[in-house]
C-alpha positions, 0 to 999 in steps of 0.5 A, spaced: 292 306 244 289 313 242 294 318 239 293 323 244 296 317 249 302 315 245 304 323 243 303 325 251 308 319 254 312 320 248 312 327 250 314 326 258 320 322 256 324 329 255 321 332 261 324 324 266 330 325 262 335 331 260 338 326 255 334 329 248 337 323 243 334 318 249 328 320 250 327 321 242 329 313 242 325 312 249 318 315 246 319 311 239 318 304 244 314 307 249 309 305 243 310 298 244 310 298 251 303 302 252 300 298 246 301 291 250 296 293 255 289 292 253 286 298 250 281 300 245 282 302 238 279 307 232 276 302 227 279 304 221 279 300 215 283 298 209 281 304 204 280 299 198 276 295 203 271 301 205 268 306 200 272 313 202 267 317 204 266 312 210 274 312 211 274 318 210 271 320 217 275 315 220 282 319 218 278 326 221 277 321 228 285 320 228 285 328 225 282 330 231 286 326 236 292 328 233 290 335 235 288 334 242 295 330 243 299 337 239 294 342 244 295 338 251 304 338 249 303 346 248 300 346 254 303 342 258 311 341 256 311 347 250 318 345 249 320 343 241 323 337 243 316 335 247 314 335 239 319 331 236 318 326 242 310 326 241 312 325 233 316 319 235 312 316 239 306 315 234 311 312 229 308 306 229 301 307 228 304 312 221 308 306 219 301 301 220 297 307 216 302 307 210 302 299 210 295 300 208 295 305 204 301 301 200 297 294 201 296 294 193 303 294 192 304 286 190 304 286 183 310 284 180 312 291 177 312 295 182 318 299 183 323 296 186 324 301 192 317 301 193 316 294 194 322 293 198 318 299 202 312 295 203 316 289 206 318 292 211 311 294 212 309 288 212 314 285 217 313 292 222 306 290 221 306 283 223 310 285 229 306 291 231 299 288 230 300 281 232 305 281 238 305 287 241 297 287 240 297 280 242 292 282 247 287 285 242 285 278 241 284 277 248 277 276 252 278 282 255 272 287 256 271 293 253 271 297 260 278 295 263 281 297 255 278 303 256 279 304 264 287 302 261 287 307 257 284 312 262 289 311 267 295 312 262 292 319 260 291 321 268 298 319 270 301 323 264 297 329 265 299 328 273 307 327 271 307 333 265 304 338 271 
């Protein structure tokens, strides 16, 4: 899912339940349970994989989505725990971006709270990317991932209001 989904469902669980701790911790899962639908995804590689200056307009793609969310929270449910709500809710895909850009880490001396960083990293990814996004590896055309994601965006927007 796009960030923009994830921030808005995130952002929804304050407004569904009037308990502020819970609702943080139900937009922390909401992102796992919108990603085991099927869905498309930005295309962004490992940097050491791509030249940076390609890479680099992948991030301003994310960049730009991540402010379409922050713009439709502030419309929509402008209240700081919203925010905060939206924030948990992209976690995993921060965690993901950051296993990519410590994928050099493997070396032996590393620092050891770095490399302990990257395990978990690494445990977060295989769990995120390969079984939450099981579908991802799936025969499923490019019109039900997107028309997926297309419903999702329409119901927030019709709960927020």
């Amino acid at each position: 899912m796009i960030l923009t989904i994830h921030m808005l469902v995130g952002s929804l669980m304050v407004i569904w339940l009037k308990n502020k701790p819970a609702a943080i911790v139900l937009a922390f899962l909401s992102h796992y349970l919108l990603d085991l639908l099927p869905h498309v995804e930005y295309p962004i590689q490992e940097p050491a994989k791509k030249f940076w200056k390609t890479t680099l307009s992948d991030y301003i793609k994310v960049f730009l989505d991540f402010c379409l969310g922050l713009f439709l929270i502030f419309i929509f449910a402008n209240q700081p725990v919203a925010y905060v709500c939206a924030l948990v809710a992209i976690i995993p895909d921060i965690l993901t971006i950051l296993s990519r850009l410590f994928s050099n880490l493997k070396s032996p001396d590393a620092p050891k709270p770095l490399v302990i960083l990257k395990n978990f990293l690494d445990i977060h990814d295989n769990f995120h990317l390969k079984r939450v996004h099981f579908l991802k590896y799936k025969k499923i055309s490019n019109f039900w991932r997107i028309l997926t994601q297309l419903a999702v965006f329409i119901i927030s927007l019709k709960l927020l209001l």
